[in-house]
Backbone bond lengths (Angstrom), bond angles and torsions (degrees), N, CA, C in turn:
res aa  C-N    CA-C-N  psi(-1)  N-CA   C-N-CA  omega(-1)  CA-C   N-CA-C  phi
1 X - - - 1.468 - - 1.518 110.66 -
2 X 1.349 115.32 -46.72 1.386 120.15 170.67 1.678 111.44 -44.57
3 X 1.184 124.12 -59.27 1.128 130.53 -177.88 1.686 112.35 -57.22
4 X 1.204 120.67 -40.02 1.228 120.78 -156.43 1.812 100.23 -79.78
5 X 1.830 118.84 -16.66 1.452 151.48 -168.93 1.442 88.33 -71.01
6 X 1.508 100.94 -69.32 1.803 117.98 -168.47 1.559 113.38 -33.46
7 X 1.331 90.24 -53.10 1.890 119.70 -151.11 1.777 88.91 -71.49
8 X 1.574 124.51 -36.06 1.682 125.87 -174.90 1.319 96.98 -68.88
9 X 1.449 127.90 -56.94 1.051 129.05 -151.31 1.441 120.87 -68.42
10 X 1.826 96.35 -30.00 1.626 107.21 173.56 1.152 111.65 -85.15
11 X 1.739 135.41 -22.85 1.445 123.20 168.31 1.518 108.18 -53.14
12 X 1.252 103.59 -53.49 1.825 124.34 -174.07 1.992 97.88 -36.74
13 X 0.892 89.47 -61.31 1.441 103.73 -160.95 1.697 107.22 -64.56
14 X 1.554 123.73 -41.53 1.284 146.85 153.54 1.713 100.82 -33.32
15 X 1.280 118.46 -93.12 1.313 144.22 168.94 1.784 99.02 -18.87
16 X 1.473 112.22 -43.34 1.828 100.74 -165.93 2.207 93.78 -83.30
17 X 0.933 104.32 -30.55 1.600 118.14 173.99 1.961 96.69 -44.57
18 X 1.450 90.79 -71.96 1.161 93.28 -155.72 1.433 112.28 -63.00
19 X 1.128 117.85 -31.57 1.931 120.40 178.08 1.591 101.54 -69.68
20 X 1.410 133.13 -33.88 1.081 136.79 -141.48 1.734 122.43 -124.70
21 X 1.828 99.47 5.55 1.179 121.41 -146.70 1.533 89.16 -72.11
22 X 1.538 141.97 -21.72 1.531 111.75 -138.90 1.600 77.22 -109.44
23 X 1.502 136.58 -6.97 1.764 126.01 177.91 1.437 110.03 -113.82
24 X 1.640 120.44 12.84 1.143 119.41 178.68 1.772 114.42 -128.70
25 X 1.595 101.54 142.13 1.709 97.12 177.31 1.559 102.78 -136.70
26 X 1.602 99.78 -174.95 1.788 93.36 179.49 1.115 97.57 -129.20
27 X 1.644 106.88 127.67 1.872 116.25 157.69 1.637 103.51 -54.09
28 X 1.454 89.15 167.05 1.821 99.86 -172.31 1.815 100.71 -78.56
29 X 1.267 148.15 -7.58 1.392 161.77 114.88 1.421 129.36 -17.19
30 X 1.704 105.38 -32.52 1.355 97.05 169.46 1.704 106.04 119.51
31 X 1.031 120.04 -34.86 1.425 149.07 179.48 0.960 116.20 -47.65
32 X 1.277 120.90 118.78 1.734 114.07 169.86 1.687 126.65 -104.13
33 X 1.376 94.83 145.91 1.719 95.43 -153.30 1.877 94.58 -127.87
34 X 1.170 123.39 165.34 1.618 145.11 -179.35 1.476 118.89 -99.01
35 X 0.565 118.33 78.83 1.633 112.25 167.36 1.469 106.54 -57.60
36 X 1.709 102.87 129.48 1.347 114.33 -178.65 1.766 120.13 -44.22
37 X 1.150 133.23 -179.24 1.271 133.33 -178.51 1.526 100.57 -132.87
38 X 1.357 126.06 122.83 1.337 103.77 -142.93 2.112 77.09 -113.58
39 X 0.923 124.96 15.90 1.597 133.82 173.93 1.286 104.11 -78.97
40 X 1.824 112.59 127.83 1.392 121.91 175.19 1.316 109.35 -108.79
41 X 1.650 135.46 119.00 1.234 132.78 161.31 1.739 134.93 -58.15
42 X 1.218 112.62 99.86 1.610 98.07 -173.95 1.569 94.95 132.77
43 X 1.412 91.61 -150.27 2.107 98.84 -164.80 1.513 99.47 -149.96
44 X 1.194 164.06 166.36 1.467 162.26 -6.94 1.518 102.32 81.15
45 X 1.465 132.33 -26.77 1.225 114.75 -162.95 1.709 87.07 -114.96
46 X 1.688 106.50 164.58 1.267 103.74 -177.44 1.827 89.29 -112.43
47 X 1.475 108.58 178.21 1.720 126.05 -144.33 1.618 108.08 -5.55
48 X 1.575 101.25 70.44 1.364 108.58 148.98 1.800 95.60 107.98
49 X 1.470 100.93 -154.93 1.399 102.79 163.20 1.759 116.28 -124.62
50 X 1.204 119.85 -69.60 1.536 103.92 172.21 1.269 113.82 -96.95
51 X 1.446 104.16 148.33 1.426 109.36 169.94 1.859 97.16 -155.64
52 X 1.834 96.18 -169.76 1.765 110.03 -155.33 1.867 76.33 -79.48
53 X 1.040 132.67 -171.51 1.650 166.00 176.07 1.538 119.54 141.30
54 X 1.625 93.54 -160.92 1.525 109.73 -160.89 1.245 83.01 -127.26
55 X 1.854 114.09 170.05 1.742 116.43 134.24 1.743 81.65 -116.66
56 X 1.559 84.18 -179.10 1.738 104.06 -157.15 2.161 78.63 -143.33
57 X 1.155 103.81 114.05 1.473 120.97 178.89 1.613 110.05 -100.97
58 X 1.151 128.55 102.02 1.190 124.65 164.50 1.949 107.32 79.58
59 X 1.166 111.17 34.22 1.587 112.54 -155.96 1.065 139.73 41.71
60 X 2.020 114.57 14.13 1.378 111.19 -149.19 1.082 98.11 -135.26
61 X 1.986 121.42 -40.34 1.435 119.99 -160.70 1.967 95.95 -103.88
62 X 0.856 111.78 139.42 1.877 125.02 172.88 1.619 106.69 -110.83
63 X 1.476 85.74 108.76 1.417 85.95 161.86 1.764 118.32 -124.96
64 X 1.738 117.15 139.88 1.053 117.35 -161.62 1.818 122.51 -82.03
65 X 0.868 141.05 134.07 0.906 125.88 173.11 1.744 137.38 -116.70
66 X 1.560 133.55 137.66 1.337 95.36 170.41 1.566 132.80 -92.27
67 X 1.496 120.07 16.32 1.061 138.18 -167.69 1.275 121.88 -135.81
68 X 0.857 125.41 62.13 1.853 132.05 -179.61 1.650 125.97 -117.06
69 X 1.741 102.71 115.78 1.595 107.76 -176.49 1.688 93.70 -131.95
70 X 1.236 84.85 161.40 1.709 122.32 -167.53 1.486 110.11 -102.72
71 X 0.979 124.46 86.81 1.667 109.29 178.10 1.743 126.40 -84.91
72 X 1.325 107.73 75.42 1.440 112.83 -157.20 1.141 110.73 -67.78
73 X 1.075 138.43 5.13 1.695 137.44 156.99 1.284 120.51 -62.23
74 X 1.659 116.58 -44.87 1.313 125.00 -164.97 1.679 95.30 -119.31
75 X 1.635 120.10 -5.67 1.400 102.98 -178.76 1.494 114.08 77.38
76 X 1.251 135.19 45.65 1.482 124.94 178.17 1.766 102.81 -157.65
77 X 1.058 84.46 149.70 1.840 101.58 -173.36 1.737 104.24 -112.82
78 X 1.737 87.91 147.11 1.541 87.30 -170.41 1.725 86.87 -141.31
79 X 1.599 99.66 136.02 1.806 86.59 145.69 1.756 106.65 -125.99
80 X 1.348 96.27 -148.69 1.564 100.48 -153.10 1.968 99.43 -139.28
81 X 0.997 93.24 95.95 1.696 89.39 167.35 1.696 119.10 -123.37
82 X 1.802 116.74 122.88 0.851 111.43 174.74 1.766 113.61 83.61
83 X 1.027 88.13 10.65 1.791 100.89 177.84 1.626 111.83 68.72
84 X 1.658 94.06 27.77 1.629 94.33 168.67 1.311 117.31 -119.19
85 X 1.394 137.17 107.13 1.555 126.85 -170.52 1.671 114.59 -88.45
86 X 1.522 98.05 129.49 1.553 128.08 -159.65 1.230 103.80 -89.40
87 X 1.224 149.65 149.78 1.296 143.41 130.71 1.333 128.36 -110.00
88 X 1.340 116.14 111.50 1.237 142.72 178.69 1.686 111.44 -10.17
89 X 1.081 146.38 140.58 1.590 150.55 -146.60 1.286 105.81 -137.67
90 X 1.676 81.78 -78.19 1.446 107.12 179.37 1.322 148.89 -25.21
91 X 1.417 119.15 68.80 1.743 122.68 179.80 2.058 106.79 -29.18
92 X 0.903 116.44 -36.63 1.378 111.37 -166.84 2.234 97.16 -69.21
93 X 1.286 108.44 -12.56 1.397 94.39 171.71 1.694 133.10 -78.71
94 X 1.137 109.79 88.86 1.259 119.42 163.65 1.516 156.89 -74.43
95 X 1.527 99.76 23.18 1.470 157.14 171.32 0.806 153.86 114.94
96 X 1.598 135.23 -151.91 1.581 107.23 -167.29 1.805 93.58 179.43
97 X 1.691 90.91 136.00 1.773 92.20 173.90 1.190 118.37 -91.64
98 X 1.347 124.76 158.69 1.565 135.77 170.40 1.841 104.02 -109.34
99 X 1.527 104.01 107.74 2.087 80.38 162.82 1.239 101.09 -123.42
100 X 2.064 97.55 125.28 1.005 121.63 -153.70 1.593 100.64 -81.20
101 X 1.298 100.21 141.81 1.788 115.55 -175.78 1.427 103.76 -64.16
102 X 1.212 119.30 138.22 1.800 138.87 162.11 1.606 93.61 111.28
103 X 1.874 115.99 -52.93 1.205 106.48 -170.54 1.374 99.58 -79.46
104 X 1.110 131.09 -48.01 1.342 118.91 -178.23 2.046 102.02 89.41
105 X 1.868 94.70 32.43 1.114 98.91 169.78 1.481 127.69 -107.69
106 X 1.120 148.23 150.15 1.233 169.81 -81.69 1.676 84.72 -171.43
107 X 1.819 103.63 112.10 1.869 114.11 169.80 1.465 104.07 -120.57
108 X 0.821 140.24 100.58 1.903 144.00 -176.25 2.130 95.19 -88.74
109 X 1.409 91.73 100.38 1.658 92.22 161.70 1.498 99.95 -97.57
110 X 1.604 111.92 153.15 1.288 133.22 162.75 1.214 120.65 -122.30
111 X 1.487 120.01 124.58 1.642 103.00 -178.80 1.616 113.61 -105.74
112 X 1.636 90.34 133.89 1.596 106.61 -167.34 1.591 107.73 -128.33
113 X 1.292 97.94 156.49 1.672 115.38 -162.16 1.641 107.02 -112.16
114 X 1.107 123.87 -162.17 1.273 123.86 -152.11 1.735 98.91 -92.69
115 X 1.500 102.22 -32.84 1.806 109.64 -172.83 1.849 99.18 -60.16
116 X 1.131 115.08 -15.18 1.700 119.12 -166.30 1.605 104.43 -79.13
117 X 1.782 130.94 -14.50 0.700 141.61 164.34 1.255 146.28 -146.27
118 X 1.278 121.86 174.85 1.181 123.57 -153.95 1.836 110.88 -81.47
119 X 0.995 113.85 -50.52 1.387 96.95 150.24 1.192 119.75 -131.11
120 X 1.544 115.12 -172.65 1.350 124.27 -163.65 1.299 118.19 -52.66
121 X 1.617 123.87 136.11 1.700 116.79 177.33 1.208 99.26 -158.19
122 X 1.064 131.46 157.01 1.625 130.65 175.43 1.276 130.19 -65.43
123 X 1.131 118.46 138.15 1.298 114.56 -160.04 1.318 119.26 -76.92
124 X 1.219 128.13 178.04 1.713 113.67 -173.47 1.648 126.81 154.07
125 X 1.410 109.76 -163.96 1.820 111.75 141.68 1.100 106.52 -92.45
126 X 1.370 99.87 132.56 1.690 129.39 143.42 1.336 128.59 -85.69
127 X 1.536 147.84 130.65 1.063 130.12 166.95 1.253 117.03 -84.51
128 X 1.758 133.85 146.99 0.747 117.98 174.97 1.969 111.01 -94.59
129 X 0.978 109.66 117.33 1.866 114.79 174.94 1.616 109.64 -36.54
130 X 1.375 107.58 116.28 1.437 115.05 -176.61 0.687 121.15 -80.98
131 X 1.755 117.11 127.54 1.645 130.27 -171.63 1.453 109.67 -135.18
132 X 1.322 113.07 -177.20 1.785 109.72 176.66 1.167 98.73 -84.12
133 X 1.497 132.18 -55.41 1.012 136.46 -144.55 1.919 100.89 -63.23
134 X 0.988 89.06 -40.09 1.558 92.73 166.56 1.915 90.25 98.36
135 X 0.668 142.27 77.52 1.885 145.90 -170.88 1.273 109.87 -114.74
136 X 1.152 124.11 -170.71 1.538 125.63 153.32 1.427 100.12 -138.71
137 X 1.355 138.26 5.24 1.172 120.77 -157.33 1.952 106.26 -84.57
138 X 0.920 128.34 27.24 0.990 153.72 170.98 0.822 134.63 -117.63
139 X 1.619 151.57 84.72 1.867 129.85 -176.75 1.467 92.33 -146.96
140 X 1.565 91.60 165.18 1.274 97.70 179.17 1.800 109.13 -148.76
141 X 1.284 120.77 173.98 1.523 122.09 -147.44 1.620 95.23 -120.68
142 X 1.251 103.39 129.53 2.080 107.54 -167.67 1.237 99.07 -118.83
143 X 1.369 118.41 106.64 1.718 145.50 174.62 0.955 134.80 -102.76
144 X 1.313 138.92 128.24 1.170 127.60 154.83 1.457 140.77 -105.03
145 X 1.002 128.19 137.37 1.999 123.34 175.80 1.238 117.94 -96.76
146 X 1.317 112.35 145.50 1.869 118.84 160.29 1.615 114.03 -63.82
147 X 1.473 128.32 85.16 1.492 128.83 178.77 2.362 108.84 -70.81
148 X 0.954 78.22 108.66 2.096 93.30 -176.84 1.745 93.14 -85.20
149 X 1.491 107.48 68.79 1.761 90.37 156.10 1.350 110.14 -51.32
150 X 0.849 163.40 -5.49 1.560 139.30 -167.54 1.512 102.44 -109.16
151 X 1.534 120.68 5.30 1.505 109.66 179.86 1.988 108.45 -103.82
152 X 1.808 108.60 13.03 0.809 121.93 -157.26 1.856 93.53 -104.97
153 X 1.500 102.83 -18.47 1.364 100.39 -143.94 2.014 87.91 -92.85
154 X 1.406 99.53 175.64 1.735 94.45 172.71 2.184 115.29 -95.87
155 X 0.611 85.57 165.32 1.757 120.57 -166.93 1.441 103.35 -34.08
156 X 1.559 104.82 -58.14 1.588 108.82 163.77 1.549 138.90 -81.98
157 X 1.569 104.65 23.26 1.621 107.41 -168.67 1.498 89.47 -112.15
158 X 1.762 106.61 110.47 1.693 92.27 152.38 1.431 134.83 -71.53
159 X 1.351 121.82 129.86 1.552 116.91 -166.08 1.650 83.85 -143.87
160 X 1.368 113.33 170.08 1.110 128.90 173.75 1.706 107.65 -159.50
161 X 1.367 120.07 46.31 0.870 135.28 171.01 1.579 128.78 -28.97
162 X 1.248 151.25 115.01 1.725 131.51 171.83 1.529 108.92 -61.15
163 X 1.290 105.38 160.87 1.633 108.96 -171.52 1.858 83.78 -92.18
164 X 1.614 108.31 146.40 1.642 128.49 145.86 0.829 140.94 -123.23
165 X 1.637 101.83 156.87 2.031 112.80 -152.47 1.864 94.95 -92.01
166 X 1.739 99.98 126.40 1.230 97.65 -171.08 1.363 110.10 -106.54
167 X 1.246 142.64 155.73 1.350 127.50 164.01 1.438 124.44 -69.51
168 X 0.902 111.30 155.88 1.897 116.70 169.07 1.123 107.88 -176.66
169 X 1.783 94.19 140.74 1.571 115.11 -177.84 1.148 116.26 -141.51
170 X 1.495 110.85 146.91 1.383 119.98 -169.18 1.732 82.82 -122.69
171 X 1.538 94.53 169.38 1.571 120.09 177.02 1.351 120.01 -170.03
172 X 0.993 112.06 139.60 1.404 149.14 -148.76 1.728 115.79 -113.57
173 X 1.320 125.06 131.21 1.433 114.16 -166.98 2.387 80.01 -130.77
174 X 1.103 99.30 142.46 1.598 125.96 174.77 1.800 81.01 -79.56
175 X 1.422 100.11 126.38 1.630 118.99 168.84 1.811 111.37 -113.32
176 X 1.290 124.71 178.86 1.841 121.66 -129.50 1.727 73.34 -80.39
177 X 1.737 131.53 -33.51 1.293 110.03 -164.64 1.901 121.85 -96.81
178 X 1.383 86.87 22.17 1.674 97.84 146.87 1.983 80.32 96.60
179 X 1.438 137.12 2.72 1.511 127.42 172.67 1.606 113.38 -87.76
180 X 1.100 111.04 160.85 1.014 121.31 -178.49 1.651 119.11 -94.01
181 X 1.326 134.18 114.37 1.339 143.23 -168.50 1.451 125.00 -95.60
182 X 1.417 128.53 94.14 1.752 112.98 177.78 1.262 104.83 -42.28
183 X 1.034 115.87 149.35 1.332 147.30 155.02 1.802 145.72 -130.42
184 X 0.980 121.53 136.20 1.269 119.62 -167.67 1.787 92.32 -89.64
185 X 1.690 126.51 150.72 1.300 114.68 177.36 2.325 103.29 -84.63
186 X 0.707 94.37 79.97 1.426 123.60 -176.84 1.482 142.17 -139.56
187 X 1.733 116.15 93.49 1.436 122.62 -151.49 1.158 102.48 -37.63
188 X 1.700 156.31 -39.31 1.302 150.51 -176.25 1.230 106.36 -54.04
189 X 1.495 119.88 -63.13 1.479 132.85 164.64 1.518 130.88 -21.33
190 X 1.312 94.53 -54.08 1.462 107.82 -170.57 1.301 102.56 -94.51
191 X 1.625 145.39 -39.97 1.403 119.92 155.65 1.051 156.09 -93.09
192 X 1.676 82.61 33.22 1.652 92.32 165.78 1.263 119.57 -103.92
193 X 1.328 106.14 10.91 1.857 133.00 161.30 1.399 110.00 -71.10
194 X 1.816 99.90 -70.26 1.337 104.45 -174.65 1.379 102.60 -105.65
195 X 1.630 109.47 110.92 1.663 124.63 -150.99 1.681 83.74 -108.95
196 X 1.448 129.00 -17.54 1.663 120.99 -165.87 2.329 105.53 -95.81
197 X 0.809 95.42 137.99 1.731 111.52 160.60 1.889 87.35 70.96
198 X 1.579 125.59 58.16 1.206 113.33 178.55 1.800 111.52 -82.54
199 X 1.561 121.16 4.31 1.570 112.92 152.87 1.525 106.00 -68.58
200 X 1.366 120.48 -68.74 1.280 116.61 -169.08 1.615 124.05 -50.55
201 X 1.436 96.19 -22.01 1.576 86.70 -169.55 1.788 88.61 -89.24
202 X 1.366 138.29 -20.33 1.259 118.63 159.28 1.388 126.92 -53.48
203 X 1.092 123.27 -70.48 1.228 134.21 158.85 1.722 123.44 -19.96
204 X 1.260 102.23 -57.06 1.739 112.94 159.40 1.745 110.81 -43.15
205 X 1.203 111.46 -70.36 1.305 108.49 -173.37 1.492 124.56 -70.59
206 X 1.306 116.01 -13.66 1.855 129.47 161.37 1.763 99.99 -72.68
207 X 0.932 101.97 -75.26 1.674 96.44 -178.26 1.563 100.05 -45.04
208 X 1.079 127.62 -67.66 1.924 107.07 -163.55 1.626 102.74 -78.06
209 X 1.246 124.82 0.88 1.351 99.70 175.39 1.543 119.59 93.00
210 X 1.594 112.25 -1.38 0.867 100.22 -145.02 1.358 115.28 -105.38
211 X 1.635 149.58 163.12 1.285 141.09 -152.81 1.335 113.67 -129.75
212 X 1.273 113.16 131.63 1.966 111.23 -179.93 1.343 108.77 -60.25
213 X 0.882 121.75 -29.21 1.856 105.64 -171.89 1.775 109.43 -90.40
214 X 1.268 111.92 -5.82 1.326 105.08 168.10 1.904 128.15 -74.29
215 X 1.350 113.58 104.08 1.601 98.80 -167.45 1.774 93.62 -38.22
216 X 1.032 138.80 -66.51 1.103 138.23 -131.73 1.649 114.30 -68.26
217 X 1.694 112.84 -28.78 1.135 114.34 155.04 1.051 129.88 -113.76
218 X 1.367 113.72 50.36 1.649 118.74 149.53 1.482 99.36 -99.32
219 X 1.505 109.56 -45.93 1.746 100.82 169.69 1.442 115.81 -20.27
220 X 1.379 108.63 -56.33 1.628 107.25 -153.62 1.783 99.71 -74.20
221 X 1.631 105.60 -38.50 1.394 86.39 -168.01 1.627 106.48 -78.53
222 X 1.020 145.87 -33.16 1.668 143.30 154.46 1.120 108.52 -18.54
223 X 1.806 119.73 -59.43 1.680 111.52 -176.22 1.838 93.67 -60.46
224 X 1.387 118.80 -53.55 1.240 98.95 -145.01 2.023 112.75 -76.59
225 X 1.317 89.17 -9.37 1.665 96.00 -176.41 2.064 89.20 -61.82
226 X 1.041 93.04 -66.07 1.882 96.32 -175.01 1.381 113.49 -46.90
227 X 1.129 131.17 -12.50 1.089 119.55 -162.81 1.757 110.72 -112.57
228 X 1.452 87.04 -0.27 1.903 106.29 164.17 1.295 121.95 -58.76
């Protein structure tokens, strides 16, 4: 019986070799260890990678482009001319749109520094949240993280998972002395930004229906708080 125990345990063990052979090796101990997976799931750039835009030089000069990506991990813009990809240098750039392919939507980044708000945040592009009214009092910050499935998993599961690029966004509401405020999309959040006309701005959001955690209607109430 002993023997017949041995003989399972070494197919078993054979069998995990053989499925597992090209991310697994053996210490001189006996031990089996993972070699990293050096494959990243996802992209570094935010809506996609190339698309049509502008850069915006000094707030004044527009130049068009047909190749423009955002690398929101590291913060740097690149386009592409001639099948050579550029990355942006230039301190005099003070932003630049992306319109993203299929929607055929219109992304206005602005790059802002620490004086633009109220407290400390990294400096950079900001997008501004697209509205008709065309405002800024709204923007928000497009990130990405390194996600480690395998630090999720337990102790005895071999996995060798690739790390993925996750999104995350923060946003920011313009407060009465012209700074810019993080915010969570959360009615507590958001009026303790806009601290002036808190009947009307109730009333506003019962009549339209409208909900704090939706980017799209906080837009509306921002234009309409300012426009009191």
């Amino acid at each position: 019986m002993k023997k017949v125990i041995y003989l399972s345990l070494l197919i078993g063990c054979s069998s995990l070799y053989a499925q597992n052979g090209d991310n697994l090796h053996k210490q001189d101990k006996g031990s089996v260890i993972i070699t990293k997976n050096s494959e990243i799931k996802g992209t570094d750039f935010v809506y996609e990678e190339w698309n049509r835009g502008m850069l915006v030089l000094n707030d004044s000069i527009f130049s068009k482009q047909d190749f423009l990506k955002f690398d929101v991990f590291k913060n740097r813009v690149f386009i592409k001319k001639n099948n050579e990809e550029i990355e942006i240098q230039d301190r005099s750039l003070s932003g630049f749109s992306i319109i993203e392919e299929g929607r055929n939507l219109k992304h206005d980044f602005v790059k802002l520094t620490m004086k633009h708000f109220k407290n400390f945040v990294d400096e950079g592009f900001y997008e501004i949240v697209f509205n008709i009214q065309n405002t800024n009092y709204f923007i928000k910050k497009n990130t990405k993280i390194l996600f480690d499935p395998n630090r999720s998993k337990g102790s005895q599961t071999i996995n060798n998972y690739p790390l993925e690029y996750k999104d995350k966004i923060f946003y920011f509401i313009k407060n009465n002395d012209g700074l810019y405020v993080k915010v969570r999309l959360k009615k507590k959040n958001i009026k303790a930004v806009l601290v002036n006309q808190n009947k009307l701005i109730d009333a506003y959001m019962k009549s339209k229906k409208l909900k704090y955690y939706n980017e799209g209607d906080v837009v509306k109430l921002v234009n309409y708080y300012y426009s009191l």
